[in-house]
C-alpha positions as YAML, in Angstrom:
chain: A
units: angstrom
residues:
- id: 1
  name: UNK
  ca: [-63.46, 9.30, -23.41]
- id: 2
  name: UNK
  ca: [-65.14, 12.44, -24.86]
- id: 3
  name: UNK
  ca: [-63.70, 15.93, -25.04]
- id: 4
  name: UNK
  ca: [-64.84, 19.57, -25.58]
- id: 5
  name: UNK
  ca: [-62.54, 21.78, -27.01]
- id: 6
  name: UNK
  ca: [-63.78, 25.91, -26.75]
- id: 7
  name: UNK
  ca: [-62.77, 27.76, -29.48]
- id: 8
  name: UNK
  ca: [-61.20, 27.97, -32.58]
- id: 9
  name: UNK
  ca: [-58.51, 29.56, -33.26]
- id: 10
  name: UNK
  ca: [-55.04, 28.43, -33.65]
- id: 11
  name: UNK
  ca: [-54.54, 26.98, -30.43]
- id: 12
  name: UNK
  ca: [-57.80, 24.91, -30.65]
- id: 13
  name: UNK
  ca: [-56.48, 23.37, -33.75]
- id: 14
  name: UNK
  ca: [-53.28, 22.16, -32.30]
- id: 15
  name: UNK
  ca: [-55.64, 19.98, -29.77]
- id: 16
  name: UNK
  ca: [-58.00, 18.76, -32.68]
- id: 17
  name: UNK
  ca: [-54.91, 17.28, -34.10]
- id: 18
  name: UNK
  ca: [-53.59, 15.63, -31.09]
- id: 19
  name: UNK
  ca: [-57.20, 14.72, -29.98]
- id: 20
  name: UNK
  ca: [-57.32, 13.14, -33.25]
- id: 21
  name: UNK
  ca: [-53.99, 11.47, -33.38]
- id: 22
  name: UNK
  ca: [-54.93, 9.79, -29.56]
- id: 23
  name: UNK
  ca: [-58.37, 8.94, -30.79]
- id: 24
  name: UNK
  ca: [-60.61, 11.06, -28.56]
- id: 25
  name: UNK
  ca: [-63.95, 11.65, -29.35]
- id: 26
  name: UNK
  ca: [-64.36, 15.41, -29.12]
- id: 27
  name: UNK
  ca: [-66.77, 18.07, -30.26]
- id: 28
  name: UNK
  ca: [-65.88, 21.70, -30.82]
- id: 29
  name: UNK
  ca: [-67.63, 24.67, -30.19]
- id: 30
  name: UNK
  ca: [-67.02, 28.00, -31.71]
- id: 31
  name: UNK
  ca: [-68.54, 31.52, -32.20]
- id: 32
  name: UNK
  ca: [-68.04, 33.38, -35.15]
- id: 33
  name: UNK
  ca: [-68.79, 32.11, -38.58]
- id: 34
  name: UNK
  ca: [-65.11, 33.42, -39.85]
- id: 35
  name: UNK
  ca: [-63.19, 31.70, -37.34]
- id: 36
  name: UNK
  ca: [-65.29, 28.81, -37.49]
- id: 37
  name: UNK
  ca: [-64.59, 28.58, -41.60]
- id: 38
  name: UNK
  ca: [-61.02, 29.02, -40.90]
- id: 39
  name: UNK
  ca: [-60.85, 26.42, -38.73]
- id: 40
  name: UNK
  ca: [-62.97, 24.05, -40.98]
- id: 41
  name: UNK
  ca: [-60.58, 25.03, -43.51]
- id: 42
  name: UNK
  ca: [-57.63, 23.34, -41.78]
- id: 43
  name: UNK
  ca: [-59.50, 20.52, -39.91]
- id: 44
  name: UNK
  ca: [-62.43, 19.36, -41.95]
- id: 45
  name: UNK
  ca: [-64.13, 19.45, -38.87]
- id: 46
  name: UNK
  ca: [-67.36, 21.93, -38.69]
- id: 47
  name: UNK
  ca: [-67.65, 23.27, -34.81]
- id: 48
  name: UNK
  ca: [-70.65, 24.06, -33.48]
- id: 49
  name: UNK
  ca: [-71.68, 27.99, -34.02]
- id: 50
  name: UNK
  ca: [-72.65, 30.47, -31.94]
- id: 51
  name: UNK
  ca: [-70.36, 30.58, -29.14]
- id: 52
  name: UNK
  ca: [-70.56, 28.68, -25.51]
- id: 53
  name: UNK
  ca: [-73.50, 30.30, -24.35]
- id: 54
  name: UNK
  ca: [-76.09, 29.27, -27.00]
- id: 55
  name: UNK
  ca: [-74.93, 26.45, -27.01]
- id: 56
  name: UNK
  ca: [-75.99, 25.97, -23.95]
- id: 57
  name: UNK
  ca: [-79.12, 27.29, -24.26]
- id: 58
  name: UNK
  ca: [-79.58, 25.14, -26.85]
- id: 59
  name: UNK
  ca: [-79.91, 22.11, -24.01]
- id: 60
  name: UNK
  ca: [-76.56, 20.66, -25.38]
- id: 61
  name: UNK
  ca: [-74.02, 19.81, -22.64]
- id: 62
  name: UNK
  ca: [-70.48, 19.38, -22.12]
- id: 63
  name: UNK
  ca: [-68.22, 16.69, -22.07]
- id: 64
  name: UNK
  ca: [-66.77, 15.14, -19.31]
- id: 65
  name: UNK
  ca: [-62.99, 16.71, -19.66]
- id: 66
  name: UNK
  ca: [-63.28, 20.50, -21.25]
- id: 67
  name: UNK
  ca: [-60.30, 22.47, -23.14]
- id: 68
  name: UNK
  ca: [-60.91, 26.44, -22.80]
- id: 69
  name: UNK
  ca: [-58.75, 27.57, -25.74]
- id: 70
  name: UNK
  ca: [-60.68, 31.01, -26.13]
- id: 71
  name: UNK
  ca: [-58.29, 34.23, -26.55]
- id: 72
  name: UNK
  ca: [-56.89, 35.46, -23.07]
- id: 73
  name: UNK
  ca: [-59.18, 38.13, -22.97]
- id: 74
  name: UNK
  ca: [-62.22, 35.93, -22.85]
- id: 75
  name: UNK
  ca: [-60.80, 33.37, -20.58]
- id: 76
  name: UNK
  ca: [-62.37, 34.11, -17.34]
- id: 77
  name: UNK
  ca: [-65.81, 34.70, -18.76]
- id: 78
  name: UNK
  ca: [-66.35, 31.49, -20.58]
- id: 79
  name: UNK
  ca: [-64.17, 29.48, -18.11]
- id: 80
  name: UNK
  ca: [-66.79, 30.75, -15.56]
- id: 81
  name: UNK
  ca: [-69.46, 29.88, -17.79]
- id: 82
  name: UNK
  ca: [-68.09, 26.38, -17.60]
- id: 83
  name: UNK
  ca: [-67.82, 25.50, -14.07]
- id: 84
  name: UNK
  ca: [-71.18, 27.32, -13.75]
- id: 85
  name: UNK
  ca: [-72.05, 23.96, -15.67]
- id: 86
  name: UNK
  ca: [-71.08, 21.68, -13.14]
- id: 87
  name: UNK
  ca: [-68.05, 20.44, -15.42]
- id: 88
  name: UNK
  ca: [-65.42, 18.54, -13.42]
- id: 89
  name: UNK
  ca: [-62.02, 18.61, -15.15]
- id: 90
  name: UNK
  ca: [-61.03, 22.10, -17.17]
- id: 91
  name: UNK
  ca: [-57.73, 22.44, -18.94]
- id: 92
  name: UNK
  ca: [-57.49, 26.07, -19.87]
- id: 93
  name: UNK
  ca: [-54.89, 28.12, -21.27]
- id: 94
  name: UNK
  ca: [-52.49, 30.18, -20.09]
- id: 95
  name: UNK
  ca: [-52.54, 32.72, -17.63]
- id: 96
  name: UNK
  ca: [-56.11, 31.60, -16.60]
- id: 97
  name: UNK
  ca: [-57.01, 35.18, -16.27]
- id: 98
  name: UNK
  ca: [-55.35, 38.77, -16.77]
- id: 99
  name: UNK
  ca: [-56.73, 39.79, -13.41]
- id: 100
  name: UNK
  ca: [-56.29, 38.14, -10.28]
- id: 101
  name: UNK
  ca: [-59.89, 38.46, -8.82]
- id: 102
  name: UNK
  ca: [-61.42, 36.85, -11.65]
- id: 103
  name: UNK
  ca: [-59.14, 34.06, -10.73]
- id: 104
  name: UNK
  ca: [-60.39, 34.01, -7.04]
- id: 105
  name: UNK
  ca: [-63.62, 33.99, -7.98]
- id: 106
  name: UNK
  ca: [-63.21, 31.11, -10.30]
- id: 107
  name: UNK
  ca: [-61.29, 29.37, -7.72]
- id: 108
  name: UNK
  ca: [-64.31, 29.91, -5.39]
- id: 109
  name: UNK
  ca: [-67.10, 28.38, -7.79]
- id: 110
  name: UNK
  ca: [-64.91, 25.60, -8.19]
- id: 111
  name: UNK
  ca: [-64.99, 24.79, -4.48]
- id: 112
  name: UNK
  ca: [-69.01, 24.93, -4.82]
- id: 113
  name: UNK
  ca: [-68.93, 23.29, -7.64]
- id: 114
  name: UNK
  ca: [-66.00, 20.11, -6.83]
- id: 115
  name: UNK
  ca: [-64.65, 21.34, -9.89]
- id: 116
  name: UNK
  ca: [-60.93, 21.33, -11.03]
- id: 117
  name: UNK
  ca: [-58.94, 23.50, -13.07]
- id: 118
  name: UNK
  ca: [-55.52, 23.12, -14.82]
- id: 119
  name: UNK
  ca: [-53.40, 25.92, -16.65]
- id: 120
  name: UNK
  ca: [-51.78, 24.57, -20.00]
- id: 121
  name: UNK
  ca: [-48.36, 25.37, -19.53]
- id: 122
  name: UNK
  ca: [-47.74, 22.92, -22.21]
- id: 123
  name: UNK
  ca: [-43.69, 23.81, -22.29]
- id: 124
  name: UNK
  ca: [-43.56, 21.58, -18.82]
- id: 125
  name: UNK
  ca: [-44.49, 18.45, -21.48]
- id: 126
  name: UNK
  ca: [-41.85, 19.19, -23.57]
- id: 127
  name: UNK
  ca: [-39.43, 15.82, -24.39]
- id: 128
  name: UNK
  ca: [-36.52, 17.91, -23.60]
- id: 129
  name: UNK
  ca: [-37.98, 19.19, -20.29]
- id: 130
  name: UNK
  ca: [-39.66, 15.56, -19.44]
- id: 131
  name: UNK
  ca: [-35.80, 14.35, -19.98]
- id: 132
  name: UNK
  ca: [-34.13, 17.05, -17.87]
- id: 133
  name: UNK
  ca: [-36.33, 16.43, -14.88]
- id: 134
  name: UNK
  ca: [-35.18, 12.86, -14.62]
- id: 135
  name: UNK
  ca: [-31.58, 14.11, -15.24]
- id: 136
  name: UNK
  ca: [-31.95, 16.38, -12.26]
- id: 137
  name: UNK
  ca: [-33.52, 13.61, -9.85]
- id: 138
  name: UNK
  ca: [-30.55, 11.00, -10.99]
- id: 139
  name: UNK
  ca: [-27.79, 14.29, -10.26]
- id: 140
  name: UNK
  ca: [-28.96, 15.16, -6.80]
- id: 141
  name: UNK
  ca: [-31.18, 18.01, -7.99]
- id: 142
  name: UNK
  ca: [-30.73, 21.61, -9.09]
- id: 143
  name: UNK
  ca: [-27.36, 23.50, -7.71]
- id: 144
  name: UNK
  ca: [-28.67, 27.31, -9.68]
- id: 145
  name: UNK
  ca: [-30.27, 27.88, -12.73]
- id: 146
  name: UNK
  ca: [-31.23, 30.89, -14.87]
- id: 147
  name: UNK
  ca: [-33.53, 32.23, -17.13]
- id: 148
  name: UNK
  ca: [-34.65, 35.04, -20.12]
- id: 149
  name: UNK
  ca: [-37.63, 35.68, -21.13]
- id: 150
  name: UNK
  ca: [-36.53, 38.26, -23.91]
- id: 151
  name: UNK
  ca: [-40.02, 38.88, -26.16]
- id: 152
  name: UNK
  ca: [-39.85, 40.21, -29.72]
- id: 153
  name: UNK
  ca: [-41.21, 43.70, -29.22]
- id: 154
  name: UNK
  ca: [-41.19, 44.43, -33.14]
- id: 155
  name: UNK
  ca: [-43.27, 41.54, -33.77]
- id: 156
  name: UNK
  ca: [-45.46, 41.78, -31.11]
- id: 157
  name: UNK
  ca: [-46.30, 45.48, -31.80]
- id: 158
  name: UNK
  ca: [-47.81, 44.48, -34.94]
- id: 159
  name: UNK
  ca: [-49.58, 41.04, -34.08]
- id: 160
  name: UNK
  ca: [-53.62, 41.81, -33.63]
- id: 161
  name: UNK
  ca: [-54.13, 41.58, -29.87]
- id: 162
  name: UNK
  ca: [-56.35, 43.51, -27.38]
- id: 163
  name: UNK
  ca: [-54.22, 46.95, -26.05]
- id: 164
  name: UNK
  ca: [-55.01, 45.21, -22.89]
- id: 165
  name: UNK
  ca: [-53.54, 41.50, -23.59]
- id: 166
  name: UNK
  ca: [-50.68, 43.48, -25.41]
- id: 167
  name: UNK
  ca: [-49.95, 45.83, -21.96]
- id: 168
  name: UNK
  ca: [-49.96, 42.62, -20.20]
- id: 169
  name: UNK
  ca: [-47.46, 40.53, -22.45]
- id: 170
  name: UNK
  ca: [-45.64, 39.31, -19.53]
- id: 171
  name: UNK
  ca: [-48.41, 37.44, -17.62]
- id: 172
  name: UNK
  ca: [-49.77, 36.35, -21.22]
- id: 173
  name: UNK
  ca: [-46.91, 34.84, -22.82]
- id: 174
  name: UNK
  ca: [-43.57, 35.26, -20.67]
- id: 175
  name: UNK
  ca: [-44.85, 33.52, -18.17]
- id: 176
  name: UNK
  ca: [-44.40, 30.42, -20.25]
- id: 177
  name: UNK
  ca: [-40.58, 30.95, -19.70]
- id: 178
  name: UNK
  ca: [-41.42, 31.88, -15.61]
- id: 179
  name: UNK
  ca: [-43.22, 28.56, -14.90]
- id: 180
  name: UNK
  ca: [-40.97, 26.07, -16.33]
- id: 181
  name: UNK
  ca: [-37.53, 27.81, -14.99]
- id: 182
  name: UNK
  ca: [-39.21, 27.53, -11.71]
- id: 183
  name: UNK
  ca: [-40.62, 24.15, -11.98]
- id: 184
  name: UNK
  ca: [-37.48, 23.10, -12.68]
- id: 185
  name: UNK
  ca: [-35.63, 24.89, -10.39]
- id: 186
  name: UNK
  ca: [-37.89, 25.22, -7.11]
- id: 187
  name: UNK
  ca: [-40.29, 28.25, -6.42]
- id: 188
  name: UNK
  ca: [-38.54, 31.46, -4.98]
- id: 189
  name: UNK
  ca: [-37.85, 31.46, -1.23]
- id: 190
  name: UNK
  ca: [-36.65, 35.33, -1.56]
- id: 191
  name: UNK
  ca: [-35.81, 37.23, -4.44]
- id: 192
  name: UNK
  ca: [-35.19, 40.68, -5.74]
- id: 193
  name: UNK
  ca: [-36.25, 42.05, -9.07]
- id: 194
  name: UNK
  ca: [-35.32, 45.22, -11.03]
- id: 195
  name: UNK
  ca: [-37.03, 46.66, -14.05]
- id: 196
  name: UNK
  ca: [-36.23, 49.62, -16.41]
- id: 197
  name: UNK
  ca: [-37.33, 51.20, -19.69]
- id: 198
  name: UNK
  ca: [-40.79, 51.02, -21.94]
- id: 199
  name: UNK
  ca: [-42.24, 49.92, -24.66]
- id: 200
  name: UNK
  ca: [-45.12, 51.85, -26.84]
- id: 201
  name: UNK
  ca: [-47.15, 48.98, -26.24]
- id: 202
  name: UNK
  ca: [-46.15, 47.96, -23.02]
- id: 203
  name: UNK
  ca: [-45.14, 51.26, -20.96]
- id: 204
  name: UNK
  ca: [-44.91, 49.47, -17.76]
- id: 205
  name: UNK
  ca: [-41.48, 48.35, -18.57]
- id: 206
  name: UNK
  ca: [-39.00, 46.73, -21.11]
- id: 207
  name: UNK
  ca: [-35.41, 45.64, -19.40]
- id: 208
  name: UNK
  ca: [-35.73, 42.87, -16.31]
- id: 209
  name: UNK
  ca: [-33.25, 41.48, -14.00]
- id: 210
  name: UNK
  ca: [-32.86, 39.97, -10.63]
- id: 211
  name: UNK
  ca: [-32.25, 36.88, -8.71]
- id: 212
  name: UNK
  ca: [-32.74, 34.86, -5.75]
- id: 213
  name: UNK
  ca: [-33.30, 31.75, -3.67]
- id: 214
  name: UNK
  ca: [-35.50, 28.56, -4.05]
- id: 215
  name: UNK
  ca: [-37.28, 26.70, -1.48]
- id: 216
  name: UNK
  ca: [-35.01, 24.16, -2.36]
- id: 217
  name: UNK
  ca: [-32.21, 25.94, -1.71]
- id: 218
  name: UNK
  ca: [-30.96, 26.93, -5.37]
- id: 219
  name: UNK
  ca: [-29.82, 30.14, -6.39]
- id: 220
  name: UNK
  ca: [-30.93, 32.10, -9.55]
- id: 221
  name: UNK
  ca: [-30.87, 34.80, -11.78]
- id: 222
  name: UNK
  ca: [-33.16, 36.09, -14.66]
- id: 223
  name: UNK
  ca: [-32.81, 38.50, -17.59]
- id: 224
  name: UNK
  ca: [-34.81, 40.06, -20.05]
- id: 225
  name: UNK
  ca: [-34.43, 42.77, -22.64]
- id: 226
  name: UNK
  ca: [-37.37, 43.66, -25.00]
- id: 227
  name: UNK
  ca: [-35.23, 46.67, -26.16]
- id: 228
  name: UNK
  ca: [-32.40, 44.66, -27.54]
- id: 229
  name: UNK
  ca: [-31.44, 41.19, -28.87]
- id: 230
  name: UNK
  ca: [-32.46, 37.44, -27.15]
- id: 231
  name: UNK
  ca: [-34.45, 34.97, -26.59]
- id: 232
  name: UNK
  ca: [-36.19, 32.27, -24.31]
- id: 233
  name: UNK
  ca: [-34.32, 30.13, -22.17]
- id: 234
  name: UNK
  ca: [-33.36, 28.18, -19.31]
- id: 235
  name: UNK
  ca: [-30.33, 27.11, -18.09]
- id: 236
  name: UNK
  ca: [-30.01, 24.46, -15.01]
- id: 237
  name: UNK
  ca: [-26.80, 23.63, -13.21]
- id: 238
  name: UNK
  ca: [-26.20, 20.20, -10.97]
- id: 239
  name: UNK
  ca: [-23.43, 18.81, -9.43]
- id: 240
  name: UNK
  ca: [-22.75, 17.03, -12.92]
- id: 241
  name: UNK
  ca: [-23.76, 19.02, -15.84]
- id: 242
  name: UNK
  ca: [-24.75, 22.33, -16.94]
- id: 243
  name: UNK
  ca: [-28.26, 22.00, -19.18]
- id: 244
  name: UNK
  ca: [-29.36, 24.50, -21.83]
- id: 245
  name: UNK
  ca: [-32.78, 24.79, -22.72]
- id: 246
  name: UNK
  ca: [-32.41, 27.17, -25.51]
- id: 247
  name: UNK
  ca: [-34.80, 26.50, -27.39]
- id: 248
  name: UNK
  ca: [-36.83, 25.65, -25.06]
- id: 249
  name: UNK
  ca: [-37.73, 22.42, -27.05]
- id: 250
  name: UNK
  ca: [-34.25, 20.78, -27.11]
- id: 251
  name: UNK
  ca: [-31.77, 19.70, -24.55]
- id: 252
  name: UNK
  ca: [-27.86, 20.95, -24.63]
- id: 253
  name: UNK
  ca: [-25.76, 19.29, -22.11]
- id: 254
  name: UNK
  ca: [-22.01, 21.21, -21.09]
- id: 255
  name: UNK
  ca: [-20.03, 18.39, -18.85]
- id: 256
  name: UNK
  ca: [-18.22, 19.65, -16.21]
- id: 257
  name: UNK
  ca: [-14.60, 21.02, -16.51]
- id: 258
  name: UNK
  ca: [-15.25, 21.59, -19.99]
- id: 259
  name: UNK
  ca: [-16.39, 23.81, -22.80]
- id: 260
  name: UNK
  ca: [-18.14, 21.95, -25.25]
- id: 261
  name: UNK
  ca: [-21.57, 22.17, -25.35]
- id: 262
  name: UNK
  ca: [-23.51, 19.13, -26.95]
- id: 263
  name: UNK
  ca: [-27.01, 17.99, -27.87]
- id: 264
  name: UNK
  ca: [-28.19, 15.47, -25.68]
- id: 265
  name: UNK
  ca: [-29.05, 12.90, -28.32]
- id: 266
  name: UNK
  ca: [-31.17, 10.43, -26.06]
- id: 267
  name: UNK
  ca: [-34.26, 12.22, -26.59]
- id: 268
  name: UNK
  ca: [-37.22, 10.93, -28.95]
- id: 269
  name: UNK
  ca: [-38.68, 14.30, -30.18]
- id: 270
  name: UNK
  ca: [-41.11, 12.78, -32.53]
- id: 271
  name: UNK
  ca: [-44.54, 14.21, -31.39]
- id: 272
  name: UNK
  ca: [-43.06, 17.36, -30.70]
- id: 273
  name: UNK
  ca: [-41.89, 17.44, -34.39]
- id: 274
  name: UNK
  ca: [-45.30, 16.19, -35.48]
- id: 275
  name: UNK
  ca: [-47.43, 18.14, -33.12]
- id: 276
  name: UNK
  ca: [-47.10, 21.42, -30.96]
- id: 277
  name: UNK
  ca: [-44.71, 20.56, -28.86]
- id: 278
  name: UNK
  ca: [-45.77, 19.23, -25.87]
- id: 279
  name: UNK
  ca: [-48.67, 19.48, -26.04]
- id: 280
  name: UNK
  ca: [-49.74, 15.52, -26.55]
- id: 281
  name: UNK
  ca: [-48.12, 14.60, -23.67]
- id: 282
  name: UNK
  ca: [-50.51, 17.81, -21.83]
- id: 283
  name: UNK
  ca: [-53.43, 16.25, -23.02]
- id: 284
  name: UNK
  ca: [-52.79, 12.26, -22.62]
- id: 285
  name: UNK
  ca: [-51.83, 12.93, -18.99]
- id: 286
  name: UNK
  ca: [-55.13, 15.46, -18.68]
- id: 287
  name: UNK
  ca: [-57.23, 12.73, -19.95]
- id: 288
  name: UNK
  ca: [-55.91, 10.23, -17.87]
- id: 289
  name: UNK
  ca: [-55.85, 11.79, -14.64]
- id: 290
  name: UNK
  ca: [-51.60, 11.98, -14.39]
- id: 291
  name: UNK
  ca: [-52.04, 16.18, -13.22]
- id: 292
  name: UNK
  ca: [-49.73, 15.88, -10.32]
- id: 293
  name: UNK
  ca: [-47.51, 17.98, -12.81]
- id: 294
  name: UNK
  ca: [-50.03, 20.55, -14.36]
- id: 295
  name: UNK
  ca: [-50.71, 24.12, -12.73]
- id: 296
  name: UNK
  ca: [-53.30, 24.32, -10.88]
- id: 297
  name: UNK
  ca: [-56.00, 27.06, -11.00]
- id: 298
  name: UNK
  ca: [-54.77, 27.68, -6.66]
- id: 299
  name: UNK
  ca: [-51.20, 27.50, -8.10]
- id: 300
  name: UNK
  ca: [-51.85, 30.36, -10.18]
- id: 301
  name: UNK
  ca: [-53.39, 32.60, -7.64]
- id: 302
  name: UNK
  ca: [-50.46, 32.20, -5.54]
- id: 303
  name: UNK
  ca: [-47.99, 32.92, -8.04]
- id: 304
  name: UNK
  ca: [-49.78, 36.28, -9.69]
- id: 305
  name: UNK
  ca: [-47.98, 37.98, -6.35]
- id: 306
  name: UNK
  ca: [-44.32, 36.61, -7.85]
- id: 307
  name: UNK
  ca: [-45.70, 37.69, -11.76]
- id: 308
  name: UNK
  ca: [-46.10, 41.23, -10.04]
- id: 309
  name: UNK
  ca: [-42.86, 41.30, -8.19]
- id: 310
  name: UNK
  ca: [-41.27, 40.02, -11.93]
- id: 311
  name: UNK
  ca: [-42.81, 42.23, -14.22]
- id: 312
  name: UNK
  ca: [-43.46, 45.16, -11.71]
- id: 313
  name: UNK
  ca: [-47.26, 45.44, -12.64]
- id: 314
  name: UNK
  ca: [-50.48, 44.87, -10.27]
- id: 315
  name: UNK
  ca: [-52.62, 42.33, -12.12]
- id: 316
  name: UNK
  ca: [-55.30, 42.31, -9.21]
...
């Protein structure tokens, strides 16, 4: 099985090592001579240079199963670039786009093209979530659940991102948070959302709240204040337990009729010690075929409507 990872930043490195680790044969193609040095520098792999497009100009041609892990701004353009190549199986990251027509008209080349896409929201691969979910099929399924999806404004304000990609921090990164909660949970039936305050970076707003049903009948609530103190988190409810994913990457189990919260020590979390976590579990099942649980490039296009309810901004 051959791979193509695009890119090579940070996030491209994190699938050279679990490419490596599975024994993949994979090539990597970057575009800057910087980035590309960097990236030698912490691999000892040299990518190709010169970016997607001369590449293929050059008469070279993808592999097979293809990893877009470009920054979000440059998503949609190479991702189109891509499928414009006849490529069959794309894992790209998260959101896909930061406009909704550019994922439409992705979606739409992929129908010409009997190409599929998948979104890498790696966090669904997690061991802790991977445990939960059969936890909540052996309890009779999810009762309520909540969420935050607090961001670290401070930090953020000073990481080097597009104004752009920084403006639309929600669909970028707190999404992440968004996806799983409702994965686990079921996807909104109804809900109502609220949204105050703003951010120098991010004027459209800065304190979230609301709640709601899921299809499968489960109510829940969400929070999030990028003015104040928090974090990420999840928390699921069944007739048994209450479950904490906070973090995200381990598993806290409260018993019913009690107080005590304890880790729930039946979990291997070796390769998400050793690796990014989740994300070797992403790309065995991608390889493999197993996607009935990735997000899917139509998935996405539904959901941007719930992303704008959520965050209260239009990302057509």
């Amino acid at each position: 099985m051959k791979l193509s990872i695009i890119g090579t930043g940070q996030m491209a490195i994190e699938y050279v090592k679990v490419a490596t680790h599975l024994n993949l044969d994979f090539e990597v193609i970057g575009r800057g001579e910087q980035s590309a040095n960097s990236f030698y520098n912490k691999t000892t792999i040299k990518p190709y240079l010169g970016g997607l497009r001369r590449f293929l100009d050059d008469g070279r041609t993808l592999c097979d199963f293809t990893i877009v892990a470009v920054g979000v701004e440059e998503l949609a353009t190479v991702t189109t670039l891509v499928i414009n190549t006849g490529i069959k199986n794309m894992l790209i990251e998260k959101p896909g786009a930061l406009r909704k027509k550019d994922l439409v008209n992705m979606n739409n080349l992929c129908k010409k093209f009997g190409s599929r896409i998948f979104i890498a929201y790696n966090r669904r691969f997690y061991s802790s979530v991977l445990k939960l979910k059969e936890l909540i099929k052996a309890e009779g399924g999810v009762l309520s659940f909540n969420f935050e999806f607090t961001e670290f404004s401070n930090m953020i304000q000073k990481i080097e991102k597009t104004k752009e990609v920084k403006e639309r921090w929600f669909l970028s990164n707190s999404t992440h948070v968004v996806d799983l909660a409702f994965y686990l949970g079921g996807m909104p039936k109804n809900i109502s959302a609220y949204k105050t305050g703003n951010l120098s970076w991010h004027p459209s707003g800065a304190v979230y709240s609301g709640a709601g049903i899921s299809e499968s009948g489960a109510l829940f609530s969400y929070q999030a204040n990028w003015n104040s103190a928090g974090r990420w988190g999840v928390e699921i409810l069944t007739a048994q337990n209450r479950y904490f994913l906070k973090p995200l990457e381990k598993l806290q189990v409260q018993k019913r009729e009690t107080v005590v919260i304890d880790e729930y020590s039946a979990i291997d979390y070796t390769y998400d010690e050793k690796f990014k976590p989740g994300l070797l579990k992403e790309l065995e099942f991608f390889i493999n075929g197993k996607t009935k649980d990735f997000v899917t490039l139509e998935d996405t296009i539904n959901r941007f409507d719930l992303f704008t309810i959520i965050s209260g901004e239009d990302y057509k």
